[in-house]
Predicted model as a PDB file, atoms N, CA, C, CB and O in Angstrom, pLDDT in the B-factor column:
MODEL        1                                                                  
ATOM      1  N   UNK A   1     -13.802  11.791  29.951  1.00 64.00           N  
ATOM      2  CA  UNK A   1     -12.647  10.927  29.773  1.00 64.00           C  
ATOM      3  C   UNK A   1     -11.362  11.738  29.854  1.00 64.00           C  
ATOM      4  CB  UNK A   1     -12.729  10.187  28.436  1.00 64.00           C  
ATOM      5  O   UNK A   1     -11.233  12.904  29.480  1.00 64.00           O  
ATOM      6  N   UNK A   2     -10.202  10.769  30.526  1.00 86.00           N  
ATOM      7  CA  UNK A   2      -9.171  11.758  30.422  1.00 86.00           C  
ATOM      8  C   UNK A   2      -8.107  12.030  29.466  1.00 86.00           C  
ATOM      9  CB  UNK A   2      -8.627  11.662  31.331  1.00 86.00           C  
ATOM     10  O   UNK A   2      -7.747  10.862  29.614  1.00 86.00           O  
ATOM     11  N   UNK A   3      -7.203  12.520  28.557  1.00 94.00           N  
ATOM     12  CA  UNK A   3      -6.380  12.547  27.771  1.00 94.00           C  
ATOM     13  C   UNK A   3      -6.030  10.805  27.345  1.00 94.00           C  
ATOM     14  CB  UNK A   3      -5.298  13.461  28.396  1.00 94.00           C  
ATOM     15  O   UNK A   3      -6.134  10.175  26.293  1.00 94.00           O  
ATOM     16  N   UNK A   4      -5.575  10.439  28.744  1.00 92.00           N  
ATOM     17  CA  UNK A   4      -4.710   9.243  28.529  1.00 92.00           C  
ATOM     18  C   UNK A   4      -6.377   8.531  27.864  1.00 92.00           C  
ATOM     19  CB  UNK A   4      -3.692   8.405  30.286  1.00 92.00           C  
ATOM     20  O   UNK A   4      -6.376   8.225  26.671  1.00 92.00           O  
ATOM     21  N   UNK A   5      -7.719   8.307  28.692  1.00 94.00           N  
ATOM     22  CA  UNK A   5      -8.020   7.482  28.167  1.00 94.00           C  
ATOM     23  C   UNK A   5      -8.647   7.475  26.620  1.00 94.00           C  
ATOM     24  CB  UNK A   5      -8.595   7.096  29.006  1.00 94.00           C  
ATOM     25  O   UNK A   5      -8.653   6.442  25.950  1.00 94.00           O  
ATOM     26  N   UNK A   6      -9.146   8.679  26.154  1.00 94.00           N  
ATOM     27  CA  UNK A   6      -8.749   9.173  24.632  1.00 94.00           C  
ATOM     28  C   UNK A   6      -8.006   8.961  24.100  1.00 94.00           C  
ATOM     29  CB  UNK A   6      -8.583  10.105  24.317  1.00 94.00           C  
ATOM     30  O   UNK A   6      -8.521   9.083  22.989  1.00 94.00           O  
ATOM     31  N   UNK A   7      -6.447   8.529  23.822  1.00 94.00           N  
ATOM     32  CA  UNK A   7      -5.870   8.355  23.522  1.00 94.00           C  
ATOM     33  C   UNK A   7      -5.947   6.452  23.391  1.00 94.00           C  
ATOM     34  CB  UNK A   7      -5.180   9.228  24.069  1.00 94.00           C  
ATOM     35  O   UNK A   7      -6.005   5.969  22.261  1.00 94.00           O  
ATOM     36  N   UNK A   8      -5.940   5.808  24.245  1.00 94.00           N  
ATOM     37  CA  UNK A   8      -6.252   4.452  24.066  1.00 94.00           C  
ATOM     38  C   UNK A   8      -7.335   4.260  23.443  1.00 94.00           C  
ATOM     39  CB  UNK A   8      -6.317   3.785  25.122  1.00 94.00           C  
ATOM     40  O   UNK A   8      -7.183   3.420  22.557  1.00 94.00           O  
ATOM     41  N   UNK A   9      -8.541   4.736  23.523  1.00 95.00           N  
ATOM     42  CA  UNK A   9      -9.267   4.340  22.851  1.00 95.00           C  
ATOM     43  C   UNK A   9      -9.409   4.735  21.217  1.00 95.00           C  
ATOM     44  CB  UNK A   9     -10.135   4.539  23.553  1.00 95.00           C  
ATOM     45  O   UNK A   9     -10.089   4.047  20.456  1.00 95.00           O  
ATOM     46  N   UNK A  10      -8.685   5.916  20.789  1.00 96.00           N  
ATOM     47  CA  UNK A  10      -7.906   6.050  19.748  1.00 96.00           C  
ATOM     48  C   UNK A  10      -6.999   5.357  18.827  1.00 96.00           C  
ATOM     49  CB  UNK A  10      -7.462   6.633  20.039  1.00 96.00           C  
ATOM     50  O   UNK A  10      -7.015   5.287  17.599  1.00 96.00           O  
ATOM     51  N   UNK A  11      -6.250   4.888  19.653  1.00 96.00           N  
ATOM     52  CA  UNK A  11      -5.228   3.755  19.251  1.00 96.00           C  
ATOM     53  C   UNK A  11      -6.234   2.646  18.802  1.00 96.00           C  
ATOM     54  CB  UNK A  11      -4.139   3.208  20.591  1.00 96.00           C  
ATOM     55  O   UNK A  11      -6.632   2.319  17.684  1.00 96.00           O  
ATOM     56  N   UNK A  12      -6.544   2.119  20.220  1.00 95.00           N  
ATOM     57  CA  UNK A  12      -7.636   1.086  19.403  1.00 95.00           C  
ATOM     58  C   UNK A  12      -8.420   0.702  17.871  1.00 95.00           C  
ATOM     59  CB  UNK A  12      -8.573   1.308  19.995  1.00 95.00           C  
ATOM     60  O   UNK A  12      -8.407  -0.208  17.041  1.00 95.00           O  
ATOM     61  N   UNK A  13      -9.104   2.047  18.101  1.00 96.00           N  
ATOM     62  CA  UNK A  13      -9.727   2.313  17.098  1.00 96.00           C  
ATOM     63  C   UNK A  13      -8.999   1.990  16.033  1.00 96.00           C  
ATOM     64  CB  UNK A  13     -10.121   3.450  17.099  1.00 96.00           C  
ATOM     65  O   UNK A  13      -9.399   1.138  15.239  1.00 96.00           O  
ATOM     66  N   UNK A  14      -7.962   2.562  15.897  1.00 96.00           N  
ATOM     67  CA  UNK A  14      -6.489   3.116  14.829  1.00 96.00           C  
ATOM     68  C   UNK A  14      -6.293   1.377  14.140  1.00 96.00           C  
ATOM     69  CB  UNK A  14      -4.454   3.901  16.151  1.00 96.00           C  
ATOM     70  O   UNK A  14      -6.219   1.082  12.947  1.00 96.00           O  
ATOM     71  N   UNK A  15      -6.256   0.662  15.047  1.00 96.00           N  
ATOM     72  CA  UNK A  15      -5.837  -0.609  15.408  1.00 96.00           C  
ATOM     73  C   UNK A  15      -6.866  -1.736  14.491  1.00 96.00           C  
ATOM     74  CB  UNK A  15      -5.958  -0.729  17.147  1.00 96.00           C  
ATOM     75  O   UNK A  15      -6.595  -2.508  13.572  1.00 96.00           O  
ATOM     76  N   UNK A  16      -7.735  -1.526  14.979  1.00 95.00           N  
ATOM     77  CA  UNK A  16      -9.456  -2.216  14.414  1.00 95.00           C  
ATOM     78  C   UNK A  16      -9.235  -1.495  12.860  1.00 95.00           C  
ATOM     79  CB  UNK A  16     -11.416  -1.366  15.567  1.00 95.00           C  
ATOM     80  O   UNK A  16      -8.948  -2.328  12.001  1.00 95.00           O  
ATOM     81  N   UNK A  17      -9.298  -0.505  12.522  1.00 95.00           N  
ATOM     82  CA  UNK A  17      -9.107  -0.048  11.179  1.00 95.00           C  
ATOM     83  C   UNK A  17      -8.238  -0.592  10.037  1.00 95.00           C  
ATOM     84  CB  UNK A  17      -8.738   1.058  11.324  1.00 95.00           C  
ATOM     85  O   UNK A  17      -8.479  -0.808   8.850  1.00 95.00           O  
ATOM     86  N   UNK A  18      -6.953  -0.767  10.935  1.00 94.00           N  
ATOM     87  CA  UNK A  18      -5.646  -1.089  10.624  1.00 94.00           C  
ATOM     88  C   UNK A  18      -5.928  -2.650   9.923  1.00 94.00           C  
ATOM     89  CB  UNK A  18      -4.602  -1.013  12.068  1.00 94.00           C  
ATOM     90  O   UNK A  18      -5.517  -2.994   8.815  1.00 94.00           O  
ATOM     91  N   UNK A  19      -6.677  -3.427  10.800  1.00 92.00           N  
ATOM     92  CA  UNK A  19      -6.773  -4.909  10.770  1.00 92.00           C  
ATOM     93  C   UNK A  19      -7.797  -4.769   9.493  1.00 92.00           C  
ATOM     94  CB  UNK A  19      -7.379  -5.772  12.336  1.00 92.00           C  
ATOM     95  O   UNK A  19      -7.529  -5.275   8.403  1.00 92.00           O  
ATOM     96  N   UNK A  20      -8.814  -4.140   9.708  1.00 93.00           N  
ATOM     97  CA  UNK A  20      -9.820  -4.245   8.339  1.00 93.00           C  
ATOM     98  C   UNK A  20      -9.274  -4.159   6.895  1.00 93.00           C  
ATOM     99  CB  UNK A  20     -10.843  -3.070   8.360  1.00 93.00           C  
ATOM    100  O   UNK A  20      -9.336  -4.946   5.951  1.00 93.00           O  
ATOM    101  N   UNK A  21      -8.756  -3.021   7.032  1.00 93.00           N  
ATOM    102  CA  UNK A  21      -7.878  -2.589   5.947  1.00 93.00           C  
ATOM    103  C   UNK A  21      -6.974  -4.023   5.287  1.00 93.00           C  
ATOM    104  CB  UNK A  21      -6.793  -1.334   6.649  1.00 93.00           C  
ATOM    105  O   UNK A  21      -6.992  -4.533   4.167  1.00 93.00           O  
ATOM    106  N   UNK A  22      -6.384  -4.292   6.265  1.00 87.00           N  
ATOM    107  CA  UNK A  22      -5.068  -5.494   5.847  1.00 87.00           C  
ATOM    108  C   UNK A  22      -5.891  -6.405   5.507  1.00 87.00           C  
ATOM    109  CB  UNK A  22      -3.892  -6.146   7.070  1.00 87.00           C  
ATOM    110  O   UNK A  22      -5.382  -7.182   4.700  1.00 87.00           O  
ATOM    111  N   UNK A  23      -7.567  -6.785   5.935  1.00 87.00           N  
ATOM    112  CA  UNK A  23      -7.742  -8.021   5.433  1.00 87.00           C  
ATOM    113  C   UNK A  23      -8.697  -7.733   3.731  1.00 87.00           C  
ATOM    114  CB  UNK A  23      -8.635  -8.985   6.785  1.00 87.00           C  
ATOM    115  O   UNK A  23      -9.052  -8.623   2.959  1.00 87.00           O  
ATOM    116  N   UNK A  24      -8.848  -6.644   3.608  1.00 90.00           N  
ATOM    117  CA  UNK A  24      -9.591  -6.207   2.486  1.00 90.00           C  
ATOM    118  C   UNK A  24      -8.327  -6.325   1.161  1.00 90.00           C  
ATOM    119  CB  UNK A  24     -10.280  -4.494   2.836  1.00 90.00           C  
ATOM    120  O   UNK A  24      -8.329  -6.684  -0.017  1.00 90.00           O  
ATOM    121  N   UNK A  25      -7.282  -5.781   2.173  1.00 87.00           N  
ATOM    122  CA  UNK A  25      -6.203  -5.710   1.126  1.00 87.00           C  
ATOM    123  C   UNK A  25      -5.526  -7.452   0.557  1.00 87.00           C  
ATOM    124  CB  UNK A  25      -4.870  -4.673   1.963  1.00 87.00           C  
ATOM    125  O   UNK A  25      -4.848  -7.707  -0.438  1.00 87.00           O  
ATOM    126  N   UNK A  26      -5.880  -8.092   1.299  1.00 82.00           N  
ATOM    127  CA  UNK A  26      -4.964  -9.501   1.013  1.00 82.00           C  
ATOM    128  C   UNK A  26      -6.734 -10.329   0.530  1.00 82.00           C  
ATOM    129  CB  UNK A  26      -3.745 -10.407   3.008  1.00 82.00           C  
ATOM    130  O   UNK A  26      -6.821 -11.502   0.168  1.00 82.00           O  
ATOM    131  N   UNK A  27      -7.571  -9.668   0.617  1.00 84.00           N  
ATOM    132  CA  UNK A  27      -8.963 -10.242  -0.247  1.00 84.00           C  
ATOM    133  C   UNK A  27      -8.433  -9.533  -1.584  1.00 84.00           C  
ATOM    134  CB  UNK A  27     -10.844  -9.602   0.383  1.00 84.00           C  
ATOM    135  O   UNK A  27      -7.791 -10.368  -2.221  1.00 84.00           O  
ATOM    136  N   UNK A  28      -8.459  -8.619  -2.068  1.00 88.00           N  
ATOM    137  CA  UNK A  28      -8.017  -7.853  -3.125  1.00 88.00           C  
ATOM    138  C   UNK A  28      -6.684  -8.453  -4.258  1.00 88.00           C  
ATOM    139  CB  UNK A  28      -7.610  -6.565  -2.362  1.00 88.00           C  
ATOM    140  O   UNK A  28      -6.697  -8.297  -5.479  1.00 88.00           O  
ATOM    141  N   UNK A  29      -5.575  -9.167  -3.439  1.00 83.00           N  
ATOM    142  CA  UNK A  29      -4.635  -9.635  -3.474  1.00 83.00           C  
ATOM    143  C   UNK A  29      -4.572 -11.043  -3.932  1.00 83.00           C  
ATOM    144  CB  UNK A  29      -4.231  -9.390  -2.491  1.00 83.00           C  
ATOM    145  O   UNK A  29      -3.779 -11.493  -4.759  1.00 83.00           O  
ATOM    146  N   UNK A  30      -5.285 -11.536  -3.444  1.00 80.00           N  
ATOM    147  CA  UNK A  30      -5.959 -12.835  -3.540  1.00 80.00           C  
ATOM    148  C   UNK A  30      -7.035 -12.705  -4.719  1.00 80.00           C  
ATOM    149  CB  UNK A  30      -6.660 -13.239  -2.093  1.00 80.00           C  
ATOM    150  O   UNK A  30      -7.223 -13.789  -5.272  1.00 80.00           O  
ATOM    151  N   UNK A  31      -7.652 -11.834  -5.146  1.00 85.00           N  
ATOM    152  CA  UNK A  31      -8.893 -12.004  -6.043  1.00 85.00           C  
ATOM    153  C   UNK A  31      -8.141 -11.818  -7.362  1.00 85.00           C  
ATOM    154  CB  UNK A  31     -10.233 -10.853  -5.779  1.00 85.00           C  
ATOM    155  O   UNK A  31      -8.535 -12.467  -8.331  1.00 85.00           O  
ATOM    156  N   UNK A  32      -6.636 -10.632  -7.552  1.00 84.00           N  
ATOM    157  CA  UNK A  32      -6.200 -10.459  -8.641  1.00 84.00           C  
ATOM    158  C   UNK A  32      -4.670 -12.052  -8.772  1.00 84.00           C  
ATOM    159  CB  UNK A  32      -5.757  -8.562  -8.629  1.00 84.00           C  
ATOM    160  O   UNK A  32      -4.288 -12.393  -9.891  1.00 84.00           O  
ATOM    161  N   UNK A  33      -4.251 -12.537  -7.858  1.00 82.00           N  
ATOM    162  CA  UNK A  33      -3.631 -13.825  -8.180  1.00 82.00           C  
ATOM    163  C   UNK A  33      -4.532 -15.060  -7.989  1.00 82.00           C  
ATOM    164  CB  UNK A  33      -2.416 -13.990  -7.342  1.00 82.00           C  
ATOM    165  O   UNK A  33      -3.952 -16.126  -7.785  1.00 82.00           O  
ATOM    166  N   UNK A  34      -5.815 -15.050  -8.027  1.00 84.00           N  
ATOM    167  CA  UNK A  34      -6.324 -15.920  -8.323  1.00 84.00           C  
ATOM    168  C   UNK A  34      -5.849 -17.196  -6.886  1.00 84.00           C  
ATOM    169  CB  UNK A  34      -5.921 -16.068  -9.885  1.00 84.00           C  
ATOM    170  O   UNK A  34      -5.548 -18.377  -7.055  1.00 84.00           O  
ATOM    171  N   UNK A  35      -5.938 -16.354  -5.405  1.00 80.00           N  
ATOM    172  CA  UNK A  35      -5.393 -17.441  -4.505  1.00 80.00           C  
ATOM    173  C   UNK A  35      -6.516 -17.048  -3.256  1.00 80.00           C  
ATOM    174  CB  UNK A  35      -3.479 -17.285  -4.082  1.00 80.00           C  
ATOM    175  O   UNK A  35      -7.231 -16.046  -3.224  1.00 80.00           O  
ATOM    176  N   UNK A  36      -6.441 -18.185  -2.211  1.00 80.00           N  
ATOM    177  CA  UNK A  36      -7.328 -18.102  -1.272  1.00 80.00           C  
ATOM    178  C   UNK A  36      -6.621 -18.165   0.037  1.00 80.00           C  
ATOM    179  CB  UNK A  36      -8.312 -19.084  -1.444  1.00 80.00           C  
ATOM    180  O   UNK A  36      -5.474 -18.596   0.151  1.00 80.00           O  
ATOM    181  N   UNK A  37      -7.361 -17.711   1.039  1.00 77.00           N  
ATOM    182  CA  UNK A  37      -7.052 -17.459   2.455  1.00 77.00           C  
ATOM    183  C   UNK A  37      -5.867 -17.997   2.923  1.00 77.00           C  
ATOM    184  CB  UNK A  37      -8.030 -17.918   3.277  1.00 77.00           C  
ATOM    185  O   UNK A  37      -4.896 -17.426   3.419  1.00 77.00           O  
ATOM    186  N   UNK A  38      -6.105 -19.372   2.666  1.00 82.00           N  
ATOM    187  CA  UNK A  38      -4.196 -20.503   3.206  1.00 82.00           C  
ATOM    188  C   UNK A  38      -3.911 -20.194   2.158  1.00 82.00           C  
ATOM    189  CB  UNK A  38      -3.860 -22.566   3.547  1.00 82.00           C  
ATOM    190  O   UNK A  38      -3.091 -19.878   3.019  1.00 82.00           O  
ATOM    191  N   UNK A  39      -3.652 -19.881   0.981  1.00 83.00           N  
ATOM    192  CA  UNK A  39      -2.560 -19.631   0.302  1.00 83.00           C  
ATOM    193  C   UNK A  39      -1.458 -18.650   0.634  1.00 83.00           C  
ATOM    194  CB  UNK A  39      -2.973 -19.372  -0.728  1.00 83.00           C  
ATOM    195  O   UNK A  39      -0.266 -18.664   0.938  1.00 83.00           O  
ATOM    196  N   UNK A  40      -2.651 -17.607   0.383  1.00 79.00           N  
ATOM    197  CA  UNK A  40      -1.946 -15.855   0.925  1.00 79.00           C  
ATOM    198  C   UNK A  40      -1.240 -16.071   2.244  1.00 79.00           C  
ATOM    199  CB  UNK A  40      -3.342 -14.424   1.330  1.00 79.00           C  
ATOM    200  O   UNK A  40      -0.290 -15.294   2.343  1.00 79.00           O  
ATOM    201  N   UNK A  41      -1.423 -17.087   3.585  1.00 80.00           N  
ATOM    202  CA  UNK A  41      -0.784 -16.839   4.538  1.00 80.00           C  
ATOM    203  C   UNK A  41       0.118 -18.005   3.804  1.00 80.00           C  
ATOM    204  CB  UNK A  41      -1.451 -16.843   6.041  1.00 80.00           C  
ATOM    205  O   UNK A  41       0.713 -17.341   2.955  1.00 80.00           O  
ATOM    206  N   UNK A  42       0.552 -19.352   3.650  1.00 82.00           N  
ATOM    207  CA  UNK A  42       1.462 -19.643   3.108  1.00 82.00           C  
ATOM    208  C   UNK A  42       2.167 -18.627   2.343  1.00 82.00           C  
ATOM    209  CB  UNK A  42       1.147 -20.540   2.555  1.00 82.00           C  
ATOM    210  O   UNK A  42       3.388 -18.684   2.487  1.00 82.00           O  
ATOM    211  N   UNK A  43       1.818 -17.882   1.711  1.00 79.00           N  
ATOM    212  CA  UNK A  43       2.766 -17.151   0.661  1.00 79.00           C  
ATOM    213  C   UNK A  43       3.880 -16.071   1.896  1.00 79.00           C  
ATOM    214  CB  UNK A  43       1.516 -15.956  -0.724  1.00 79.00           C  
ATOM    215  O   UNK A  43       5.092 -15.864   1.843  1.00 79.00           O  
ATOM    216  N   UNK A  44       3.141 -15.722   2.614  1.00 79.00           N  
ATOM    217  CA  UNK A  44       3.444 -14.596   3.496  1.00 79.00           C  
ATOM    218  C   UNK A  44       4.418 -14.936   4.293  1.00 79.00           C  
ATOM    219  CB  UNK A  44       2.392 -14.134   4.264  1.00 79.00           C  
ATOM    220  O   UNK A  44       5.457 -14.371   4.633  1.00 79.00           O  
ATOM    221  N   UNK A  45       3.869 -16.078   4.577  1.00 82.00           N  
ATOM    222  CA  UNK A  45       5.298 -17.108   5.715  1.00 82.00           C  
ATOM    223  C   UNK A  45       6.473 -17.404   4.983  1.00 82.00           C  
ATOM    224  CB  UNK A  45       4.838 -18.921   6.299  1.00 82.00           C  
ATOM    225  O   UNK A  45       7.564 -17.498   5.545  1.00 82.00           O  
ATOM    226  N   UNK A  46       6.305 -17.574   3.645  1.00 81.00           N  
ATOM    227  CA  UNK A  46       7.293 -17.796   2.524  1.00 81.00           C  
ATOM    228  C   UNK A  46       7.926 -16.750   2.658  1.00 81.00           C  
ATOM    229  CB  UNK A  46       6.846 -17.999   1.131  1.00 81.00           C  
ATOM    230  O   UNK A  46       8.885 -16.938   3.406  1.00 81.00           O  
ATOM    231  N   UNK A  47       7.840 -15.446   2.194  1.00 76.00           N  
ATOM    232  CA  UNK A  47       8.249 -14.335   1.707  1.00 76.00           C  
ATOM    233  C   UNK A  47       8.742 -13.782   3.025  1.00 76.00           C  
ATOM    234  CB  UNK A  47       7.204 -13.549   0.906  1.00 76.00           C  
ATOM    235  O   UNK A  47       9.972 -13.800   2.984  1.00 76.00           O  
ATOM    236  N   UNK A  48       8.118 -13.084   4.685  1.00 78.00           N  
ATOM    237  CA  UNK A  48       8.529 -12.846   5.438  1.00 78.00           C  
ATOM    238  C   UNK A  48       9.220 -13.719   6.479  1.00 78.00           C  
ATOM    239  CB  UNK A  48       7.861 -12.293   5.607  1.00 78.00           C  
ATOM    240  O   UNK A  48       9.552 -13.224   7.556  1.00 78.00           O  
ATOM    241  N   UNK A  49       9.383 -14.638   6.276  1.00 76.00           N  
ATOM    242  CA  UNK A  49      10.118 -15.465   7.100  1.00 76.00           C  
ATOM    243  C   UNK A  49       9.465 -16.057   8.393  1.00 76.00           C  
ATOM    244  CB  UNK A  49      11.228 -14.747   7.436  1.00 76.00           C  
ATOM    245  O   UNK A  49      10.244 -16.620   9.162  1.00 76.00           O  
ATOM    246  N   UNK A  50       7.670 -15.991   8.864  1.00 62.00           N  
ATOM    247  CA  UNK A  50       7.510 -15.855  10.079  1.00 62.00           C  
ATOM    248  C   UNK A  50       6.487 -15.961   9.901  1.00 62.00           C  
ATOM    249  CB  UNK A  50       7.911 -14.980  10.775  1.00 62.00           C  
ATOM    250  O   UNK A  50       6.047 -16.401   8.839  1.00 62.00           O  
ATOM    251  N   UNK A  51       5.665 -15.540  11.021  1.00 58.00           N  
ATOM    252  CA  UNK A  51       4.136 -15.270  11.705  1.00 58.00           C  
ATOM    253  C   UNK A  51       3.555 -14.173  10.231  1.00 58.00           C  
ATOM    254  CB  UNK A  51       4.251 -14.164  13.777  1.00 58.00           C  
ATOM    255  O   UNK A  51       4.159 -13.311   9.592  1.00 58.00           O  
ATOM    256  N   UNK A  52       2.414 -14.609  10.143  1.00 53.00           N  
ATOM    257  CA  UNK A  52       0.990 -13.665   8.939  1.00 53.00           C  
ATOM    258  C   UNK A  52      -0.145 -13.822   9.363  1.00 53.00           C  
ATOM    259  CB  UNK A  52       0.671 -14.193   7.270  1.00 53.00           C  
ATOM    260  O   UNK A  52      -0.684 -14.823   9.835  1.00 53.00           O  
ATOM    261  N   UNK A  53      -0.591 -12.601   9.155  1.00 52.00           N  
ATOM    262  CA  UNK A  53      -1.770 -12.255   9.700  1.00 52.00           C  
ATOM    263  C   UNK A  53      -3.130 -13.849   8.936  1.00 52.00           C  
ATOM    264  CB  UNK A  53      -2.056 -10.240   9.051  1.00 52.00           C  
ATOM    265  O   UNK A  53      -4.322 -13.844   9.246  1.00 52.00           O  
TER     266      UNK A  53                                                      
ENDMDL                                                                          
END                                                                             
């Protein structure tokens, strides 16, 4: 493989991690306020003004 494509598939990776992480973290988030999946993104749209994961 060449630099460049090491590098994308890196990122990727980086990326897939990134997403796991965020959803473990807003399970976590959710388990200590006592809220569920549409809540947490309602809350999120509240608070950031926009698009939530």
């Amino acid at each position: 493989m060449t630099s460049r494509h090491s590098l994308l598939a890196q990122i990727g990776a980086d990326i897939v991690r990134f997403q796991d992480a965020s959803a473990e973290f807003d399970a976590a988030v959710g388990a200590v306020l006592a809220l569920g999946r549409a809540e947490l993104t309602c809350l999120a749209q509240l608070h950031f003004g926009g698009p939530a994961p």
